[in-house]
ChimeraX commands (.cxc) that place a marker at each C-alpha (Angstrom):
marker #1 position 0.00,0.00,0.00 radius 0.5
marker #1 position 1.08,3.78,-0.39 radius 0.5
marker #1 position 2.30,5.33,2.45 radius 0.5
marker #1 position 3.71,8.82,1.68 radius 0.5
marker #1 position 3.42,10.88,-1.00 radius 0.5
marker #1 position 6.88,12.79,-1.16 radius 0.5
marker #1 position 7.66,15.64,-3.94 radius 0.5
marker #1 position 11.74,16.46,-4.28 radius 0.5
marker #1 position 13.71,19.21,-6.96 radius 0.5
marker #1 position 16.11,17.27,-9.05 radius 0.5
marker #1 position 19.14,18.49,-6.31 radius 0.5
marker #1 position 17.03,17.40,-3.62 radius 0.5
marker #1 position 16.22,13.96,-4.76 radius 0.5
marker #1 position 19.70,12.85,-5.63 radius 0.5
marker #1 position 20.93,14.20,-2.06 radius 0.5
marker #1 position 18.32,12.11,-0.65 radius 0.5
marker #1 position 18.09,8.39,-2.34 radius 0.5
marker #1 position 21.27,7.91,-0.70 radius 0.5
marker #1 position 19.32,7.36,3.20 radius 0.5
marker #1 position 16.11,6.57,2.15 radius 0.5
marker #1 position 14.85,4.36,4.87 radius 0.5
marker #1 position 12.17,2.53,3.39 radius 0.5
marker #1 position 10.76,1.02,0.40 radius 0.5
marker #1 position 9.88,3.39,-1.95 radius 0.5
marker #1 position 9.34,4.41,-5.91 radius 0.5
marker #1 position 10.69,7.34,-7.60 radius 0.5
marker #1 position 8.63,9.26,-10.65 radius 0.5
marker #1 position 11.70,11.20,-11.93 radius 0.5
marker #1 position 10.64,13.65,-14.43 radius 0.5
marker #1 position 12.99,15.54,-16.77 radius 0.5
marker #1 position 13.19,18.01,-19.36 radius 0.5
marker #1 position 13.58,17.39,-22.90 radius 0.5
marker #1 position 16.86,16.02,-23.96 radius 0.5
marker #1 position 18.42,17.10,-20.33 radius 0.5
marker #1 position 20.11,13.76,-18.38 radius 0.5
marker #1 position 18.06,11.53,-16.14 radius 0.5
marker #1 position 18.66,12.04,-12.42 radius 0.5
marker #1 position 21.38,9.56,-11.07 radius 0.5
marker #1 position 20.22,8.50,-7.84 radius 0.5
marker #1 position 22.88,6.93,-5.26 radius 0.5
marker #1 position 22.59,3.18,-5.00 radius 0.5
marker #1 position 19.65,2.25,-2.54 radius 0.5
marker #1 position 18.18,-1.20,-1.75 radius 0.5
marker #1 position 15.16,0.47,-0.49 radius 0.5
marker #1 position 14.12,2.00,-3.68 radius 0.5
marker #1 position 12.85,-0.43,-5.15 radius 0.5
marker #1 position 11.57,1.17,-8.75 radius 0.5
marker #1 position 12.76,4.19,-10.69 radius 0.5
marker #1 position 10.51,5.37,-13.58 radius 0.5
marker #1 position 11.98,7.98,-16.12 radius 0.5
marker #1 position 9.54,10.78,-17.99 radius 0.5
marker #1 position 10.69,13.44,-20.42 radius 0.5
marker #1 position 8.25,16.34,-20.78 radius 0.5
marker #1 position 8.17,19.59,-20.50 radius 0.5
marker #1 position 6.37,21.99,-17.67 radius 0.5
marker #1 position 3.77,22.87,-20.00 radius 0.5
marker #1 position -0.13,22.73,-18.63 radius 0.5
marker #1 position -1.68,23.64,-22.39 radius 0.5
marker #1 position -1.49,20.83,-24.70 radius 0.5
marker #1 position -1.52,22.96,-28.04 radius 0.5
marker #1 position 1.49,25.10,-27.19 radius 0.5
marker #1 position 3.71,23.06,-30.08 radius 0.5
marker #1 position 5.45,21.87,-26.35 radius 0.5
marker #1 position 6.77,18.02,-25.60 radius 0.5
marker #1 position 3.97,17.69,-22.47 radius 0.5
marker #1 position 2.60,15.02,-20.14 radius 0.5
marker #1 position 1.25,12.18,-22.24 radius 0.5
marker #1 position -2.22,10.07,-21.93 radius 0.5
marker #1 position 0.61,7.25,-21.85 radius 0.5
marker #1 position 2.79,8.64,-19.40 radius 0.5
marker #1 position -0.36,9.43,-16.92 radius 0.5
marker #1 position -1.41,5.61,-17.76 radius 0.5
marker #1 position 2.03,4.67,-16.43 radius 0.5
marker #1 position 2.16,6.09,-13.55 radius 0.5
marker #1 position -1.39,5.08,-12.35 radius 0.5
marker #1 position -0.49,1.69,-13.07 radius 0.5
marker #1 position 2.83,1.99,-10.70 radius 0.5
marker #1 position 0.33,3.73,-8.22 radius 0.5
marker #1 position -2.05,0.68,-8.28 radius 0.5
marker #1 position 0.43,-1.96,-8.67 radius 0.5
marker #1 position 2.13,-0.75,-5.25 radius 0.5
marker #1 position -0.90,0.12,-3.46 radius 0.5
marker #1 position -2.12,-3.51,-3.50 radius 0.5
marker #1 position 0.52,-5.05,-2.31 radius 0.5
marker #1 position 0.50,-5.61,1.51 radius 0.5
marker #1 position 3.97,-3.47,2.46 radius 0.5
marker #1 position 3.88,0.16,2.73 radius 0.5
marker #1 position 5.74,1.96,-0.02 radius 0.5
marker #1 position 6.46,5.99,-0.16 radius 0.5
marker #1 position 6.27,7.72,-3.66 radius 0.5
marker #1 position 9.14,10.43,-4.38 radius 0.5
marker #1 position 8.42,12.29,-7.49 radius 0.5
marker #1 position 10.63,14.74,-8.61 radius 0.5
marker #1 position 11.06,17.04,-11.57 radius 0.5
marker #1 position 13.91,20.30,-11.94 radius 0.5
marker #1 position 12.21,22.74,-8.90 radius 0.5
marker #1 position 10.37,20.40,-7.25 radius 0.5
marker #1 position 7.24,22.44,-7.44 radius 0.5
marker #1 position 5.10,22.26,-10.79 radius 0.5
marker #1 position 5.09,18.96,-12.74 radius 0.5
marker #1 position 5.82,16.90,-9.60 radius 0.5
marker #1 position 3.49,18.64,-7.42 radius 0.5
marker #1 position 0.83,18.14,-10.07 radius 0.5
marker #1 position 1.81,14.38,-10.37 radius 0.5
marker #1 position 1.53,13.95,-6.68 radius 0.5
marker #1 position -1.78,15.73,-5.46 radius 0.5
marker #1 position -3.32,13.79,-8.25 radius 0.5
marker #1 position -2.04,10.96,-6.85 radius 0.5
marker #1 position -3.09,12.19,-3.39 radius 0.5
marker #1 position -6.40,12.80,-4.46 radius 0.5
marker #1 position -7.34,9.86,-5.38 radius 0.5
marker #1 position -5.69,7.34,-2.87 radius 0.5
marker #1 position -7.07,9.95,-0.03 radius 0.5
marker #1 position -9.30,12.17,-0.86 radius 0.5
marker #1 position -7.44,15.49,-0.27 radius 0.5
marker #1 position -4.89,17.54,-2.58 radius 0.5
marker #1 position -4.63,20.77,-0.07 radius 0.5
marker #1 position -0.96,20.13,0.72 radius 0.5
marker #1 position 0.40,19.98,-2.46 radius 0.5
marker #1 position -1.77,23.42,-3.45 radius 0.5
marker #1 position -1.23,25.07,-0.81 radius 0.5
marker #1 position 2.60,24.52,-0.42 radius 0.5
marker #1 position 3.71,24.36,-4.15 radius 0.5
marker #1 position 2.16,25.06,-7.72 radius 0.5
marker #1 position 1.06,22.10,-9.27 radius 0.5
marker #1 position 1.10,21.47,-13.06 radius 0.5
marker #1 position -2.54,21.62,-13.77 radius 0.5
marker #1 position -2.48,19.36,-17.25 radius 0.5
marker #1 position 0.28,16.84,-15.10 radius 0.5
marker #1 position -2.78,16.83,-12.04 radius 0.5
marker #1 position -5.87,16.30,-14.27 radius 0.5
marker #1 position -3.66,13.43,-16.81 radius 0.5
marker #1 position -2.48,11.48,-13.86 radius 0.5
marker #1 position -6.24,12.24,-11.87 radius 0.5
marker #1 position -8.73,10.75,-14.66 radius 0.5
marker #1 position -6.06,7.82,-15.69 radius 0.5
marker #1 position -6.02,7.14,-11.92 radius 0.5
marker #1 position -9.46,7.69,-11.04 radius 0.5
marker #1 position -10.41,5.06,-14.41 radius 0.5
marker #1 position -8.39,2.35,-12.96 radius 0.5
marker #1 position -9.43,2.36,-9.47 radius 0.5
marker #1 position -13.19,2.09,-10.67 radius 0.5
marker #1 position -12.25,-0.69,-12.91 radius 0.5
marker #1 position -10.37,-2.38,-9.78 radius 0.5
marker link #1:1,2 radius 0.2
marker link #1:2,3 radius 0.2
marker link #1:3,4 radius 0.2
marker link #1:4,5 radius 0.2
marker link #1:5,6 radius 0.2
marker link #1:6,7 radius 0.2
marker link #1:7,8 radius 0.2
marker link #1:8,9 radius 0.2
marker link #1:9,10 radius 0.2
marker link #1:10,11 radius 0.2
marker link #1:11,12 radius 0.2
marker link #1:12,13 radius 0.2
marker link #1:13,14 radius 0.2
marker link #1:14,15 radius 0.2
marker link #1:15,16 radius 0.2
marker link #1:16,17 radius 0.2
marker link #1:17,18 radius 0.2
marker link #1:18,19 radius 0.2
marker link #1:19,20 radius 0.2
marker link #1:20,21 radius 0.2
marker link #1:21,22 radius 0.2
marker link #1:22,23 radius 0.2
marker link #1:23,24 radius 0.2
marker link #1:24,25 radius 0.2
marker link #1:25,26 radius 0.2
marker link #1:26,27 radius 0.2
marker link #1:27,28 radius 0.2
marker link #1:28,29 radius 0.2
marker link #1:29,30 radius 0.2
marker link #1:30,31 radius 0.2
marker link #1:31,32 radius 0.2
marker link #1:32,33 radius 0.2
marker link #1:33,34 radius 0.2
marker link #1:34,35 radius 0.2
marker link #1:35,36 radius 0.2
marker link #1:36,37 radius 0.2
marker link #1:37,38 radius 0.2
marker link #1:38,39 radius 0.2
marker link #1:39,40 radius 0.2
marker link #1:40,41 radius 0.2
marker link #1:41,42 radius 0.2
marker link #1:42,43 radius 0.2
marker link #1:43,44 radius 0.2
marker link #1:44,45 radius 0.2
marker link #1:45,46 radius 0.2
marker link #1:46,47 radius 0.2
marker link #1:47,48 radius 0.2
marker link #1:48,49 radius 0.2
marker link #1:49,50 radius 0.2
marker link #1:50,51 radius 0.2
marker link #1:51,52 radius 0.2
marker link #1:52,53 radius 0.2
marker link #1:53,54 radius 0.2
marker link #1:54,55 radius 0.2
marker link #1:55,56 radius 0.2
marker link #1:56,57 radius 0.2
marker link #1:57,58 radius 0.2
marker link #1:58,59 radius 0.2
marker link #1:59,60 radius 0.2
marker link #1:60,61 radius 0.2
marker link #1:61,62 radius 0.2
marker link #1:62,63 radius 0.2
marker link #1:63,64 radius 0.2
marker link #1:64,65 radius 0.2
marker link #1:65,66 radius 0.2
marker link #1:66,67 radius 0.2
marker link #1:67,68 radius 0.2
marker link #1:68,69 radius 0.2
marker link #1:69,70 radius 0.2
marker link #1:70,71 radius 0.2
marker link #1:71,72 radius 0.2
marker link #1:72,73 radius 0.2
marker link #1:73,74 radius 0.2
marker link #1:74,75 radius 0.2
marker link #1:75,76 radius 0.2
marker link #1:76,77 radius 0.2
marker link #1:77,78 radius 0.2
marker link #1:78,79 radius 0.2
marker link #1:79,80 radius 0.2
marker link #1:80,81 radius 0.2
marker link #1:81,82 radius 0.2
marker link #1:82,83 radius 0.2
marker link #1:83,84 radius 0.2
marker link #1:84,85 radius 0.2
marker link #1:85,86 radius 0.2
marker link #1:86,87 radius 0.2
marker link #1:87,88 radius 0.2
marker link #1:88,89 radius 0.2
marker link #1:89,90 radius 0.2
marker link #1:90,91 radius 0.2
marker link #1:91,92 radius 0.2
marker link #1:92,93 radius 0.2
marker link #1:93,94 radius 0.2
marker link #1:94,95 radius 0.2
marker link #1:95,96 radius 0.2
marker link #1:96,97 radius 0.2
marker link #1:97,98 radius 0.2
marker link #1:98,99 radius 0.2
marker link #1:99,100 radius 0.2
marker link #1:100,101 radius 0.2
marker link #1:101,102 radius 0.2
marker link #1:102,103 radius 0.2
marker link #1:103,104 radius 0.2
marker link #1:104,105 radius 0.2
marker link #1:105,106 radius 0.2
marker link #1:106,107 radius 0.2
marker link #1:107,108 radius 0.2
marker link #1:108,109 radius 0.2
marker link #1:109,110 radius 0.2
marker link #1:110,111 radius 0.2
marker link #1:111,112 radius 0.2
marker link #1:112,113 radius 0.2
marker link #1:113,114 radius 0.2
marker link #1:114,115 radius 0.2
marker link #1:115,116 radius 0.2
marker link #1:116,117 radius 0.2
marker link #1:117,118 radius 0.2
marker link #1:118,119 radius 0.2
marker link #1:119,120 radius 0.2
marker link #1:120,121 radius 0.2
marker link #1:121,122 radius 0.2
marker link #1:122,123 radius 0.2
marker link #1:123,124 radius 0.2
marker link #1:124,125 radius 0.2
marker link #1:125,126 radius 0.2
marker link #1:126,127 radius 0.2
marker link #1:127,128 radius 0.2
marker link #1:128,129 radius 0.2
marker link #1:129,130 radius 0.2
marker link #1:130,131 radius 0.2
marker link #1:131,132 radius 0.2
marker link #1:132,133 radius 0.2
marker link #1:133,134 radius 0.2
marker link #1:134,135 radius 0.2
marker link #1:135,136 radius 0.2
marker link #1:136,137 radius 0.2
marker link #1:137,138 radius 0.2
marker link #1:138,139 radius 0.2
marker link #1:139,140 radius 0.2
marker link #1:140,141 radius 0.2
marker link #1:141,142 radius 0.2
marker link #1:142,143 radius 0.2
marker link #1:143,144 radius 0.2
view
């Protein structure tokens, strides 16, 4: 099951994996063409997913953004970890720590608890990264 919900900047995620104490899965989210994060060697994190996209929240703007796909991957990492019977924390990260991965998580939040209010009032989620990752979410945990 999820446990924590835990957004990180780039810097601030790399400084981290190296002592994090329990199981966990990172959503590591990049800009176009720039390196993926290169997280210290950690036992307890247990799956790193890579996502290349932009911090864009209007699909028409001719920008690489958020994908149907990359939403449908991520809520099936959500629901694959939530049903198991260990508690697992989510890091998701992006450059600042503040738009794409803040949208990511309080969508994430949302569904799993019911409330987003942390994530809006202490950063500025990604709007088109919230409702992707919301109604992909949201579809699966009907169907489930």
């Amino acid at each position: 099951m999820i446990n924590e919900i835990i957004v990180k900047s780039r810097k601030e995620m790399i400084d981290i994996s190296e002592v994090i104490s329990k199981p966990s899965i990172v959503f590591s989210i990049r800009d176009v063409g720039a390196k993926p994060v290169m997280l210290h060697s950690n036992s307890n994190i247990k799956r790193v997913m890579l996502f290349e996209f932009e911090d864009w929240d209007k699909e028409d703007d001719g920008e690489v953004v958020i994908t149907d796909s990359d939403a449908e991957r991520i809520a099936d990492e959500v629901l694959r970890y939530d049903n198991l019977p260990e508690e697992y924390d989510i890091y998701v990260n992006c450059e600042a720590g503040q738009s794409r991965s803040a949208g990511v998580a309080a969508a994430i939040c949302k569904v799993l608890s019911g409330s987003d209010d942390f994530f809006f009032r202490t950063k500025h989620p990604n709007m088109l990264c919230y409702r992707k990752v919301f109604n992909a979410l949201s579809e699966k945990f009907e169907k489930n």
